[in-house]
C-alpha positions in Angstrom: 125.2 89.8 173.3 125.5 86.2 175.1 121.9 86.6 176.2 123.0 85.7 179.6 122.7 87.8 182.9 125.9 86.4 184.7 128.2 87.3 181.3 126.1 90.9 181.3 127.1 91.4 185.0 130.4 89.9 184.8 131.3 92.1 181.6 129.7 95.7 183.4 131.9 94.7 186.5 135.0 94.4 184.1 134.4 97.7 182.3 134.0 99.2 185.3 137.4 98.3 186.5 138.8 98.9 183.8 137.8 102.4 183.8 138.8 102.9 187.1 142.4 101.8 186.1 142.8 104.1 183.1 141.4 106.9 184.8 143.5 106.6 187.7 146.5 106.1 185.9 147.7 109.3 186.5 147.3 110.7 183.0 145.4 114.0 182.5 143.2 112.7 179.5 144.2 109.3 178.9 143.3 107.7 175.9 142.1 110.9 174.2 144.1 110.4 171.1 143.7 106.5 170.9 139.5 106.6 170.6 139.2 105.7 167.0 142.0 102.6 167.6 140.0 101.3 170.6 136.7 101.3 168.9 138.5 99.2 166.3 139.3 97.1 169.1 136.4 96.5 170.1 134.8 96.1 166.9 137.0 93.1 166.0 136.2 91.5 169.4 132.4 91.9 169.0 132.9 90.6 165.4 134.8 87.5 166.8 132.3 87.2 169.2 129.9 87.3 167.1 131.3 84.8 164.8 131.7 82.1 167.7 135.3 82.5 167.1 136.7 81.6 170.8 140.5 81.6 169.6 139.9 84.8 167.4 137.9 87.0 170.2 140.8 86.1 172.7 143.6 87.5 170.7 141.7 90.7 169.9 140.9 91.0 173.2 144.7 90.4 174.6 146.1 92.7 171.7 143.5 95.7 172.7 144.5 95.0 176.8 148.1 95.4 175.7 148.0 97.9 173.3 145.7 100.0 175.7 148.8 99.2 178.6 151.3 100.5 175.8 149.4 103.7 175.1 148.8 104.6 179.0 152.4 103.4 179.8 153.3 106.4 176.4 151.3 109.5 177.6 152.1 108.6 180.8 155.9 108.8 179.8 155.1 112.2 177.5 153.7 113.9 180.6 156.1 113.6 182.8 158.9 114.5 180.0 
C-alpha cells in the first residue's frame, strides 16, 4: 500500500506477532465469532490509510487493538466459566 519495502516488512513482522499472540492466548478458536467486526476493522484502517488520514488510521487502528484485547480477554473468560 505505501509502496515501500521497510513498511511491507515492518507490517508482515507485526501481523505475524500478532498472530502469534491471539493464537497463543489460550483460547480454543479465538476470534471465530468476531471475523466480520475485524474485517471492518481493517477496512476503516485501509480506508484511512488510504485517504492520508494520519490522525484517522491511528484511532481505527487503537480501537481494533483494543477491541480485539476485549474479545480475547471475553472468550477467554466464557471458557473457563
Amino acid at each position: 500500500m505505501a509502496n515501500s519495502r521497510i513498511m511491507e516488512e515492518a507490517s508482515q513482522r507485526m501481523w505475524d506477532l500478532s498472530d502469534f499472540l491471539i493464537n497463543t492466548a489460550g483460547i480454543s478458536n479465538p476470534l471465530s465469532d468476531a471475523i466480520p467486526q475485524r474485517q471492518c476493522d481493517h477496512e476503516a484502517i485501509a480506508a484511512a490509510i488510504r485517504d492520508r488520514d494520519e490522525n484517522l488510521a491511528r484511532e481505527a487502528m487503537r480501537q481494533h487493538i483494543l477491541g480485539t484485547v476485549a474479545i480475547i480477554d471475553g472468550e477467554r473468560r466464557s471458557e473457563s466459566a
